[in-house]
C-alpha positions, 0 to 999 in steps of 0.5 A, a space after each residue: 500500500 502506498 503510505 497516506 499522509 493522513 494515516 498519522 494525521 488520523 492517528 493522532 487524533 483517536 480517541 481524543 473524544 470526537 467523530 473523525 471524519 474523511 471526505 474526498 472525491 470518489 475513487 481516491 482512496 478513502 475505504 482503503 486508507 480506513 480499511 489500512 487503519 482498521 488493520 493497523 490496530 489492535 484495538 476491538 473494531 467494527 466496519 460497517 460497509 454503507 453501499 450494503 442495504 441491510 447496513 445502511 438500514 441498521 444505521 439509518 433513524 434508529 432508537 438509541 437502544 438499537 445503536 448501542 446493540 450494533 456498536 457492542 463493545 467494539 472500541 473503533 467503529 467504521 463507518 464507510 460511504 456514510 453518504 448513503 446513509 439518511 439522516 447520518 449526522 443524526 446517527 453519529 450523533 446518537 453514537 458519539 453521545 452516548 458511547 464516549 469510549 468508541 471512537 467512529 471514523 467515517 468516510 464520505 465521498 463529496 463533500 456538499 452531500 455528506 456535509 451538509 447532514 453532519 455539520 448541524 448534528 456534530 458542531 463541536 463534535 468531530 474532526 474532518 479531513 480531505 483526502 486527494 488523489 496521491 500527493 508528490 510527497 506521497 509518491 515520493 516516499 513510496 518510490 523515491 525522489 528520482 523516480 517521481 522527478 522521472 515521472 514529472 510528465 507523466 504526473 502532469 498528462 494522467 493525475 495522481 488517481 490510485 487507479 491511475 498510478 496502479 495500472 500502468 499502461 490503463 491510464 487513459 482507459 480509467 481516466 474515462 471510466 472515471 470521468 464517466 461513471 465517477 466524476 459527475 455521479 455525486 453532482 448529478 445525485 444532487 436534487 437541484 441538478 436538472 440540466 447534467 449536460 451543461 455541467 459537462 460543457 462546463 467542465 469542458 470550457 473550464 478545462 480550456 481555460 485552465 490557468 486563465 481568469 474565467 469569467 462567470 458572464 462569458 461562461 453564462 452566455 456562451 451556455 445561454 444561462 444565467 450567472 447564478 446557474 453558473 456560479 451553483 454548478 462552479 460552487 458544486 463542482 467544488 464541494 464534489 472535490 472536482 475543481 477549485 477556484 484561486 481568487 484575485 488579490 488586491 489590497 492597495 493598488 487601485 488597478 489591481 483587479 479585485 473580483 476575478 478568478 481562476 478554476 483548476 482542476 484537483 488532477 491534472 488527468 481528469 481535466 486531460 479526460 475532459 478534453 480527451 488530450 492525453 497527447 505527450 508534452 511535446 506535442 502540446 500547446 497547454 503545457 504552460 497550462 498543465 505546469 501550473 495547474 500540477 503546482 498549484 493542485 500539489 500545492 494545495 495537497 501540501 499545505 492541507 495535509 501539512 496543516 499550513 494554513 495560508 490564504 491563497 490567490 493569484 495577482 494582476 493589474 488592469 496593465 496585464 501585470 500578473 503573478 501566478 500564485 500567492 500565498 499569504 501566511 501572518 500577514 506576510 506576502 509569498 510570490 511565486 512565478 511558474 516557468 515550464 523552461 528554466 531559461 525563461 526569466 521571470 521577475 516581481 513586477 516593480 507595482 507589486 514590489 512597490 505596493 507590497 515592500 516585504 513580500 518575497 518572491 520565487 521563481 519555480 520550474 524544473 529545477 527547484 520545483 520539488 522544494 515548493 511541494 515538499 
């Protein structure tokens, strides 16, 4: 198994008298990640398997006394796709409440479906984690820094999925299957969704946008919606773990633009399947595109697993000056420019220096690139 930086997370946090609770996209490794912590202990367990009917009734609007009965005397009970279940917060409640010596770890795909029941019932009673497709330091630790600097191009067309990295040479076969079957079935699954092929034209525009500010008007006139429609299925998109937005940063400057975003994808191969362009770099005219999406995606997975809280953005100006990403930690500015080449140069534009003296500034590309995702 590959190692999961949240297993020691997860840890770390048991029996600390709170419901512990991991949520992420479909297919990226929740049950297994749950399944290597049951194995690993050798406390008395229960899993409980939610995509089973006869589960799923036992745990769904059950008496107190009945609970109790399923948990017995098991001191870590699991609690998989917990998402099926009807009124689970409810359930976890219930448990938690009156069993303070059993600890409940559940997973749970997407987050707007699942949190939604939780978050009212287990105010102050849980700890939440994401969990992502592989991360670099994941990789890393598992193969080694070589080969996952081998592997750069192949990370950057077909993703971090397990499915992916564990079938070498099936790669875009279950990129499709997973963008088919997976990708979309929490968000359809939704009870306001009444229009599924416009998420897909959507996602498809998004993906052809990568690394651009997108625009909500644009987006809703090309797809003859409105921009509400828009902004619901940009927001579920992202609560489904598909996509993420970077806002713009503005402070002091006042041609700084001030409500703009950009959209990136959580893995670089689902937004290649979107496209159906698994085409290797050197054929490509997106690879600046794709550069920057890995970095800023790995990032993320870095800075949550890490528990390094930043406020992240991108920066430009009305002039067309811009920097790719910005990270904001207490209060001071981090600059980063992507470059793909280590020939090209980049520099901290001087309205930026200017406005913000103490910031710092770096150039990533091949050749430091790891540091920044370490």
């Amino acid at each position: 198994m590959i190692e999961r930086s949240l297993t020691e997370k997860i840890k770390s946090k048991l029996f600390t008298g709170k419901v512990i609770i991991v949520l992420g996209a479909r297919q990226t490794g929740k049950s297994t990640l749950i399944k290597h912590i049951q194995n690993k202990t050798d406390r008395k367990t229960l899993f409980l398997d939610c995509d089973d009917s006869q589960t799923r009734s036992m745990l769904q609007n059950q008496t107190t006394i009945n609970l109790m009965r399923l948990v017995g005397d098991n001191e870590i009970v699991f609690i998989d796709e917990a998402q099926r279940v009807e009124n689970i917060g409810l359930t976890l409640k219930q448990i938690h409440d009156n069993n303070s010596k059993c600890q409940i770890i559940v997973s749970g795909s997407s987050s707007f479906y699942l949190s939604n029941k939780i978050n009212e019932p287990l105010t102050g009673r849980k700890w939440e984690f994401n969990i992502f497709p592989f991360s670099f330091t994941e990789m890393q630790n598992h193969n080694s820094w070589f080969d996952e600097v081998r592997l750069l191009e192949t990370r950057m067309i077909y993703g971090s999925y397990p499915d992916v990295i564990n079938n070498f040479g099936n790669e875009e076969e279950i990129l499709r299957n997973l963008t088919v079957s997976y990708l979309y079935k929490d968000v359809f699954a939704f009870q306001d969704i009444r229009k599924p092929q416009l998420i897909e034209k959507l996602l498809q525009m998004l993906a052809l946008q990568l690394a651009s500010e997108v625009s909500y008007n644009e987006l809703a006139n090309t797809l003859n919606v409105s921009i509400n429609t828009i902004e619901k299925y940009i927001d579920l998109l992202e609560k489904a773990y598909v996509v993420f937005r970077l806002p713009s940063f503005s402070r002091n400057i006042r041609n700084e633009l001030k409500k703009s975003r950009k959209i990136y994808f959580y893995d670089n191969g689902i937004r290649n399947s979107i496209i159906s362009n698994f085409n290797s770099l050197n054929l490509r005219n997106d690879t600046g595109q794709l550069w920057e999406n890995y970095l800023v995606s790995e990032r993320k997975k870095r800075n949550e697993y890490q528990n390094n809280f930043v406020n992240c953005y991108f920066w430009r100006t009305k002039q067309q000056q811009e920097i790719d990403y910005i990270e904001e930690k207490n209060g001071k500015l981090y600059a980063f420019e992507f470059k793909w080449s280590e020939k090209k140069k980049g520099f901290l534009p001087k309205t930026f220096s200017d406005a913000y003296p103490e910031s710092e500034f770096l150039i990533v590309n091949q050749e430091n690139y790891t540091d920044f995702l370490i």
